[in-house]
C-alpha positions in Angstrom: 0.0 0.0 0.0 0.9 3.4 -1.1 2.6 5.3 2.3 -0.2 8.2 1.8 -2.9 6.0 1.7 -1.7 3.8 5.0 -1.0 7.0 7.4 -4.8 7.8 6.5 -6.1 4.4 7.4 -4.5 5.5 10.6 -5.5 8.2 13.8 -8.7 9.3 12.6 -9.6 12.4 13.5 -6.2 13.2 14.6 -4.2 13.7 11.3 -1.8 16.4 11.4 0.7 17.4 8.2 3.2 19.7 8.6 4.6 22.2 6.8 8.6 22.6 6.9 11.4 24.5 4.4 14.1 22.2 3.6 16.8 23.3 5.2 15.7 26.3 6.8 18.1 27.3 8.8 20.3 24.1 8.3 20.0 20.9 6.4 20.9 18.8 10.2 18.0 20.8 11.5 15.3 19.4 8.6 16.7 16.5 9.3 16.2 16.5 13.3 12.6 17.9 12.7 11.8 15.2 10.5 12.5 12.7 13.4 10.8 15.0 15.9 7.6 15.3 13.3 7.6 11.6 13.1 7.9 11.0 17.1 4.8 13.5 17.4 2.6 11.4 15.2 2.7 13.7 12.2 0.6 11.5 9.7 2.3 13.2 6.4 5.6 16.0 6.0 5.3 18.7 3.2 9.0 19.0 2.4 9.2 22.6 0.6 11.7 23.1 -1.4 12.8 26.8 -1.3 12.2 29.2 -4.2 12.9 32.9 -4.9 9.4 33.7 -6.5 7.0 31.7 -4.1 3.3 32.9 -5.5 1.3 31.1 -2.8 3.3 31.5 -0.5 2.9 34.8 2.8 5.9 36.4 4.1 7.0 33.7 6.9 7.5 31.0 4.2 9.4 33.6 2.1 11.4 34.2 4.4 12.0 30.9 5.2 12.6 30.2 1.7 15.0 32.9 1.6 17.5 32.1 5.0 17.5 28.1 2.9 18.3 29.5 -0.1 21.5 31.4 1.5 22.3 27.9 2.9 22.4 26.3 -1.1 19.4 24.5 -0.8 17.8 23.6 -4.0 15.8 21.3 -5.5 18.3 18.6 -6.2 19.7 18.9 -2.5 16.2 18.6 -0.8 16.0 15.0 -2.3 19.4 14.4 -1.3 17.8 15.1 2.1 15.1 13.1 1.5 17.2 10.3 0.6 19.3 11.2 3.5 16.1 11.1 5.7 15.0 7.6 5.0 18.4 6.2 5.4 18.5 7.5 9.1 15.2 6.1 9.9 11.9 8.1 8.7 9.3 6.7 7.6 6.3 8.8 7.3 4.8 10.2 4.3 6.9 12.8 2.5 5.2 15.1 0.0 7.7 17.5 -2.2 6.1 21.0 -1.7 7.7 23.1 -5.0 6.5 25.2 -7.6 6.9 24.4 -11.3 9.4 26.1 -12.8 12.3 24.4 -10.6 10.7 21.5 -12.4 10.6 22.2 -15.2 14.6 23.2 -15.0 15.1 20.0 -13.3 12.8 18.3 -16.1 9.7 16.4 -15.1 10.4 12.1 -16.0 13.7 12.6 -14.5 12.2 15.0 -11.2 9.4 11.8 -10.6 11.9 9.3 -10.9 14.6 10.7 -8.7 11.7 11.6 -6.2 10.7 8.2 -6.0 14.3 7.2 -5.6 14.7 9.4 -2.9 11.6 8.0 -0.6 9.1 11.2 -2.1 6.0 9.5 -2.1 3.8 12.6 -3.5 3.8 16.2 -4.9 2.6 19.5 -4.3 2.9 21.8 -7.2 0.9 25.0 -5.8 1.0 27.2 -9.5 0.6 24.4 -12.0 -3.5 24.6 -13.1 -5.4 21.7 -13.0 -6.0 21.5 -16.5 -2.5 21.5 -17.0 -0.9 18.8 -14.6 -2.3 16.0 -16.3 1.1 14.6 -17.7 3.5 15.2 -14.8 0.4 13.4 -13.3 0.6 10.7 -15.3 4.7 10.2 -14.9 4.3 10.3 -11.4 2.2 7.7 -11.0 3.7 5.7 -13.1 6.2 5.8 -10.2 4.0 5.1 -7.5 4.1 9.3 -6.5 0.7 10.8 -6.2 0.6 14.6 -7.4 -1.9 16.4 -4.9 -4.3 18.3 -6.3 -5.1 21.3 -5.1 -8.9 23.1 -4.9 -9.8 26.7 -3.5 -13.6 27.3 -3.2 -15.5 27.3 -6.3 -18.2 25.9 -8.4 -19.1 22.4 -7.6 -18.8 21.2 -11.0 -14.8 22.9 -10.8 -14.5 21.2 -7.5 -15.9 17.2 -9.2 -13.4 17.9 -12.4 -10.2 18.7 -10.1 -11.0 15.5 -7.6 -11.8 13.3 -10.4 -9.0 10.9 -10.3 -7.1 12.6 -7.5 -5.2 10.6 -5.5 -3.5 10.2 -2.0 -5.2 13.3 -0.8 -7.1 16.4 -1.9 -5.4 19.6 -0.3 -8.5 22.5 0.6 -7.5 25.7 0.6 -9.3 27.3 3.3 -8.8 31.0 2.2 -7.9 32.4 -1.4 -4.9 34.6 -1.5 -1.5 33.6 0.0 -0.5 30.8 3.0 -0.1 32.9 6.5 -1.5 33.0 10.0 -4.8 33.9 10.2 -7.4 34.6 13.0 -10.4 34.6 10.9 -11.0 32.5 7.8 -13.3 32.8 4.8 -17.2 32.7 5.4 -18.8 29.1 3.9 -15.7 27.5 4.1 -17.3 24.6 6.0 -19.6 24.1 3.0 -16.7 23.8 0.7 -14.9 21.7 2.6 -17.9 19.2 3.2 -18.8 19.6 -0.8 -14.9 18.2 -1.6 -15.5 15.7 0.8 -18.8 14.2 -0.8 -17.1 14.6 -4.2 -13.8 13.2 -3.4 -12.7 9.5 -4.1 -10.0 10.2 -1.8 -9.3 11.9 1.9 -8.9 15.2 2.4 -6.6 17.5 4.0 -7.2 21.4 4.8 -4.5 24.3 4.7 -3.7 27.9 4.4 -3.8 30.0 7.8 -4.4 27.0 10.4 -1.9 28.2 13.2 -3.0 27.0 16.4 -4.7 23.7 18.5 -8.3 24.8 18.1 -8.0 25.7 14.3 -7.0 22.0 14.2 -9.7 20.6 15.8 -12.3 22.9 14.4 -11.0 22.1 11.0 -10.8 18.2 11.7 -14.8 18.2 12.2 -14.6 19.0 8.0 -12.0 17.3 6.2 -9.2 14.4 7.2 -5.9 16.1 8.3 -5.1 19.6 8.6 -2.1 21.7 7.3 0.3 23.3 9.8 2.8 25.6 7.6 3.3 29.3 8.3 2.8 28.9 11.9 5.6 25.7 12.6 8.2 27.7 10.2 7.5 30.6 12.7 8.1 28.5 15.5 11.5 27.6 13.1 12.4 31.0 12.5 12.0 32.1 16.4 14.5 29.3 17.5 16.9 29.8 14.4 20.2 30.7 16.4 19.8 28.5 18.9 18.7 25.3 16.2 22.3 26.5 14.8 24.1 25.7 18.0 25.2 22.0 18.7 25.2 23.2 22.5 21.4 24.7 22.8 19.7 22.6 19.6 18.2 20.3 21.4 16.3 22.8 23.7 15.1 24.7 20.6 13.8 20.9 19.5 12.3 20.7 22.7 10.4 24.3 22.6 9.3 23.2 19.0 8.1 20.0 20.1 6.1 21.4 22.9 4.5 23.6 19.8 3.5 20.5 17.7 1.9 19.1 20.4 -0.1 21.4 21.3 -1.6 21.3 17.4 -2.9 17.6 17.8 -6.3 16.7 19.5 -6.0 15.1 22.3 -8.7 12.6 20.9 -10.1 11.8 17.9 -12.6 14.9 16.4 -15.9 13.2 15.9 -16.6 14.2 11.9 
Protein backbone atom coordinates (compact mmCIF):
# COMPACT_ATOMS: atom_id res chain seq x y z
CA UNK A 1 0.00 0.00 0.00
CA UNK A 2 0.91 3.39 -1.10
CA UNK A 3 2.59 5.34 2.27
CA UNK A 4 -0.18 8.21 1.81
CA UNK A 5 -2.92 5.99 1.74
CA UNK A 6 -1.66 3.80 4.99
CA UNK A 7 -0.98 6.96 7.44
CA UNK A 8 -4.80 7.78 6.54
CA UNK A 9 -6.06 4.38 7.36
CA UNK A 10 -4.47 5.46 10.60
CA UNK A 11 -5.47 8.15 13.82
CA UNK A 12 -8.67 9.29 12.63
CA UNK A 13 -9.55 12.42 13.49
CA UNK A 14 -6.24 13.17 14.60
CA UNK A 15 -4.19 13.66 11.33
CA UNK A 16 -1.85 16.43 11.38
CA UNK A 17 0.66 17.38 8.21
CA UNK A 18 3.20 19.71 8.63
CA UNK A 19 4.63 22.18 6.78
CA UNK A 20 8.64 22.57 6.91
CA UNK A 21 11.36 24.46 4.38
CA UNK A 22 14.08 22.20 3.58
CA UNK A 23 16.83 23.32 5.25
CA UNK A 24 15.69 26.26 6.82
CA UNK A 25 18.12 27.35 8.82
CA UNK A 26 20.31 24.07 8.34
CA UNK A 27 19.99 20.90 6.39
CA UNK A 28 20.86 18.80 10.17
CA UNK A 29 18.03 20.77 11.48
CA UNK A 30 15.27 19.42 8.56
CA UNK A 31 16.72 16.49 9.34
CA UNK A 32 16.21 16.53 13.25
CA UNK A 33 12.64 17.86 12.72
CA UNK A 34 11.76 15.23 10.53
CA UNK A 35 12.50 12.73 13.37
CA UNK A 36 10.81 14.98 15.92
CA UNK A 37 7.59 15.28 13.33
CA UNK A 38 7.63 11.62 13.12
CA UNK A 39 7.93 10.96 17.11
CA UNK A 40 4.82 13.47 17.42
CA UNK A 41 2.64 11.42 15.24
CA UNK A 42 2.74 13.67 12.18
CA UNK A 43 0.58 11.53 9.68
CA UNK A 44 2.31 13.22 6.44
CA UNK A 45 5.62 15.96 6.02
CA UNK A 46 5.29 18.66 3.23
CA UNK A 47 8.95 19.03 2.35
CA UNK A 48 9.17 22.55 0.64
CA UNK A 49 11.73 23.10 -1.39
CA UNK A 50 12.76 26.84 -1.35
CA UNK A 51 12.25 29.18 -4.24
CA UNK A 52 12.93 32.91 -4.92
CA UNK A 53 9.36 33.73 -6.48
CA UNK A 54 7.03 31.73 -4.11
CA UNK A 55 3.30 32.86 -5.54
CA UNK A 56 1.29 31.13 -2.75
CA UNK A 57 3.33 31.51 -0.48
CA UNK A 58 2.91 34.75 2.83
CA UNK A 59 5.93 36.35 4.15
CA UNK A 60 6.95 33.74 6.92
CA UNK A 61 7.47 31.02 4.17
CA UNK A 62 9.35 33.58 2.11
CA UNK A 63 11.36 34.25 4.44
CA UNK A 64 11.97 30.87 5.19
CA UNK A 65 12.65 30.18 1.72
CA UNK A 66 14.96 32.93 1.57
CA UNK A 67 17.46 32.07 5.02
CA UNK A 68 17.54 28.11 2.95
CA UNK A 69 18.28 29.51 -0.08
CA UNK A 70 21.45 31.40 1.49
CA UNK A 71 22.30 27.94 2.86
CA UNK A 72 22.39 26.32 -1.08
CA UNK A 73 19.44 24.48 -0.79
CA UNK A 74 17.80 23.61 -4.03
CA UNK A 75 15.82 21.30 -5.50
CA UNK A 76 18.27 18.58 -6.17
CA UNK A 77 19.74 18.94 -2.51
CA UNK A 78 16.19 18.64 -0.83
CA UNK A 79 16.00 15.04 -2.33
CA UNK A 80 19.36 14.37 -1.27
CA UNK A 81 17.83 15.11 2.14
CA UNK A 82 15.13 13.15 1.52
CA UNK A 83 17.24 10.35 0.59
CA UNK A 84 19.29 11.20 3.51
CA UNK A 85 16.10 11.11 5.71
CA UNK A 86 15.04 7.58 5.00
CA UNK A 87 18.40 6.21 5.44
CA UNK A 88 18.46 7.47 9.14
CA UNK A 89 15.15 6.13 9.87
CA UNK A 90 11.93 8.15 8.70
CA UNK A 91 9.31 6.74 7.64
CA UNK A 92 6.31 8.77 7.32
CA UNK A 93 4.76 10.23 4.29
CA UNK A 94 6.87 12.77 2.49
CA UNK A 95 5.23 15.13 0.03
CA UNK A 96 7.74 17.53 -2.16
CA UNK A 97 6.06 21.02 -1.72
CA UNK A 98 7.72 23.06 -5.02
CA UNK A 99 6.53 25.24 -7.60
CA UNK A 100 6.93 24.40 -11.31
CA UNK A 101 9.43 26.11 -12.81
CA UNK A 102 12.27 24.42 -10.58
CA UNK A 103 10.65 21.52 -12.36
CA UNK A 104 10.58 22.24 -15.21
CA UNK A 105 14.56 23.18 -15.03
CA UNK A 106 15.09 19.95 -13.28
CA UNK A 107 12.78 18.28 -16.10
CA UNK A 108 9.72 16.44 -15.08
CA UNK A 109 10.38 12.10 -15.96
CA UNK A 110 13.70 12.65 -14.45
CA UNK A 111 12.16 15.04 -11.18
CA UNK A 112 9.35 11.78 -10.65
CA UNK A 113 11.92 9.30 -10.91
CA UNK A 114 14.60 10.67 -8.70
CA UNK A 115 11.69 11.56 -6.22
CA UNK A 116 10.69 8.22 -5.98
CA UNK A 117 14.26 7.16 -5.62
CA UNK A 118 14.68 9.38 -2.94
CA UNK A 119 11.58 7.98 -0.63
CA UNK A 120 9.12 11.24 -2.10
CA UNK A 121 6.02 9.47 -2.14
CA UNK A 122 3.83 12.63 -3.52
CA UNK A 123 3.76 16.24 -4.90
CA UNK A 124 2.59 19.51 -4.28
CA UNK A 125 2.91 21.83 -7.24
CA UNK A 126 0.94 24.99 -5.77
CA UNK A 127 0.99 27.15 -9.55
CA UNK A 128 0.56 24.41 -12.02
CA UNK A 129 -3.48 24.58 -13.10
CA UNK A 130 -5.37 21.69 -13.02
CA UNK A 131 -6.04 21.52 -16.46
CA UNK A 132 -2.47 21.47 -17.02
CA UNK A 133 -0.95 18.83 -14.61
CA UNK A 134 -2.34 15.97 -16.28
CA UNK A 135 1.11 14.56 -17.72
CA UNK A 136 3.47 15.16 -14.85
CA UNK A 137 0.42 13.45 -13.25
CA UNK A 138 0.60 10.68 -15.30
CA UNK A 139 4.72 10.18 -14.95
CA UNK A 140 4.31 10.33 -11.38
CA UNK A 141 2.22 7.70 -11.01
CA UNK A 142 3.66 5.70 -13.12
CA UNK A 143 6.20 5.75 -10.24
CA UNK A 144 3.97 5.11 -7.54
CA UNK A 145 4.15 9.31 -6.52
CA UNK A 146 0.66 10.79 -6.16
CA UNK A 147 0.56 14.64 -7.39
CA UNK A 148 -1.89 16.43 -4.89
CA UNK A 149 -4.34 18.32 -6.30
CA UNK A 150 -5.11 21.33 -5.07
CA UNK A 151 -8.88 23.10 -4.88
CA UNK A 152 -9.78 26.72 -3.45
CA UNK A 153 -13.64 27.32 -3.16
CA UNK A 154 -15.54 27.34 -6.35
CA UNK A 155 -18.24 25.87 -8.41
CA UNK A 156 -19.12 22.41 -7.56
CA UNK A 157 -18.79 21.18 -11.00
CA UNK A 158 -14.85 22.94 -10.76
CA UNK A 159 -14.49 21.25 -7.55
CA UNK A 160 -15.94 17.21 -9.15
CA UNK A 161 -13.42 17.89 -12.39
CA UNK A 162 -10.24 18.67 -10.05
CA UNK A 163 -11.02 15.48 -7.57
CA UNK A 164 -11.85 13.33 -10.39
CA UNK A 165 -9.02 10.89 -10.26
CA UNK A 166 -7.08 12.55 -7.50
CA UNK A 167 -5.24 10.64 -5.50
CA UNK A 168 -3.53 10.21 -1.96
CA UNK A 169 -5.21 13.29 -0.83
CA UNK A 170 -7.06 16.36 -1.90
CA UNK A 171 -5.38 19.57 -0.33
CA UNK A 172 -8.50 22.47 0.61
CA UNK A 173 -7.54 25.66 0.58
CA UNK A 174 -9.30 27.28 3.33
CA UNK A 175 -8.81 30.97 2.21
CA UNK A 176 -7.93 32.38 -1.39
CA UNK A 177 -4.86 34.60 -1.49
CA UNK A 178 -1.50 33.64 0.00
CA UNK A 179 -0.50 30.82 3.01
CA UNK A 180 -0.09 32.90 6.49
CA UNK A 181 -1.49 33.04 9.98
CA UNK A 182 -4.81 33.88 10.24
CA UNK A 183 -7.44 34.61 13.01
CA UNK A 184 -10.41 34.63 10.89
CA UNK A 185 -11.05 32.47 7.81
CA UNK A 186 -13.34 32.79 4.80
CA UNK A 187 -17.24 32.74 5.38
CA UNK A 188 -18.80 29.10 3.87
CA UNK A 189 -15.66 27.48 4.11
CA UNK A 190 -17.32 24.57 6.02
CA UNK A 191 -19.60 24.08 3.03
CA UNK A 192 -16.68 23.82 0.67
CA UNK A 193 -14.90 21.74 2.63
CA UNK A 194 -17.90 19.19 3.22
CA UNK A 195 -18.82 19.56 -0.81
CA UNK A 196 -14.91 18.23 -1.59
CA UNK A 197 -15.50 15.68 0.81
CA UNK A 198 -18.81 14.24 -0.79
CA UNK A 199 -17.08 14.62 -4.20
CA UNK A 200 -13.84 13.22 -3.42
CA UNK A 201 -12.73 9.46 -4.07
CA UNK A 202 -10.03 10.17 -1.78
CA UNK A 203 -9.28 11.85 1.93
CA UNK A 204 -8.92 15.19 2.40
CA UNK A 205 -6.62 17.48 3.99
CA UNK A 206 -7.18 21.44 4.79
CA UNK A 207 -4.49 24.31 4.72
CA UNK A 208 -3.70 27.90 4.36
CA UNK A 209 -3.80 30.04 7.76
CA UNK A 210 -4.36 26.98 10.44
CA UNK A 211 -1.86 28.22 13.19
CA UNK A 212 -3.04 27.03 16.42
CA UNK A 213 -4.72 23.71 18.52
CA UNK A 214 -8.27 24.82 18.07
CA UNK A 215 -7.98 25.66 14.29
CA UNK A 216 -6.98 22.04 14.17
CA UNK A 217 -9.67 20.59 15.79
CA UNK A 218 -12.26 22.95 14.35
CA UNK A 219 -10.99 22.06 10.97
CA UNK A 220 -10.77 18.22 11.69
CA UNK A 221 -14.77 18.24 12.25
CA UNK A 222 -14.62 19.03 7.97
CA UNK A 223 -12.01 17.35 6.24
CA UNK A 224 -9.22 14.38 7.20
CA UNK A 225 -5.91 16.09 8.32
CA UNK A 226 -5.09 19.64 8.60
CA UNK A 227 -2.09 21.69 7.25
CA UNK A 228 0.27 23.31 9.84
CA UNK A 229 2.79 25.59 7.63
CA UNK A 230 3.31 29.33 8.30
CA UNK A 231 2.83 28.86 11.91
CA UNK A 232 5.57 25.67 12.56
CA UNK A 233 8.16 27.75 10.19
CA UNK A 234 7.50 30.59 12.67
CA UNK A 235 8.14 28.53 15.50
CA UNK A 236 11.50 27.61 13.05
CA UNK A 237 12.36 31.04 12.47
CA UNK A 238 11.96 32.10 16.36
CA UNK A 239 14.49 29.32 17.46
CA UNK A 240 16.93 29.77 14.41
CA UNK A 241 20.24 30.70 16.36
CA UNK A 242 19.79 28.47 18.86
CA UNK A 243 18.73 25.30 16.15
CA UNK A 244 22.34 26.52 14.85
CA UNK A 245 24.12 25.67 18.01
CA UNK A 246 25.24 21.99 18.70
CA UNK A 247 25.19 23.17 22.48
CA UNK A 248 21.43 24.73 22.77
CA UNK A 249 19.67 22.59 19.62
CA UNK A 250 18.22 20.33 21.40
CA UNK A 251 16.25 22.82 23.75
CA UNK A 252 15.12 24.70 20.57
CA UNK A 253 13.78 20.87 19.47
CA UNK A 254 12.30 20.72 22.72
CA UNK A 255 10.40 24.34 22.63
CA UNK A 256 9.32 23.20 19.05
CA UNK A 257 8.09 20.03 20.14
CA UNK A 258 6.14 21.37 22.89
CA UNK A 259 4.47 23.64 19.76
CA UNK A 260 3.48 20.48 17.71
CA UNK A 261 1.92 19.10 20.45
CA UNK A 262 -0.05 21.39 21.27
CA UNK A 263 -1.58 21.34 17.35
CA UNK A 264 -2.89 17.61 17.82
CA UNK A 265 -6.28 16.73 19.49
CA UNK A 266 -5.99 15.06 22.26
CA UNK A 267 -8.66 12.62 20.92
CA UNK A 268 -10.10 11.79 17.94
CA UNK A 269 -12.56 14.92 16.43
CA UNK A 270 -15.90 13.19 15.85
CA UNK A 271 -16.60 14.24 11.94
Amino acid sequence: MQPIDQAFQQKEGQRLIPFVVAGDPTSQVTLDLLHLLQEEGASVVELGVPYSDPLADGPLIQEASERALRQGMNLTKVLELARTARERGITLPLVLFTYYNPILQFGPERLVQEARAAGINGMIIPDLPWEEGKELADLAARQGVYLIPLVAPTSKERIRKIVRGARGFVYCVSSLGTTGIRQNFAQGVEEFLETVRQESPVPTAVGFGISAGSHVEYFLRHADAAVVGSALVREIALHQEALQDKDKRAAALDSIRGFVRGLIPAAPVKS
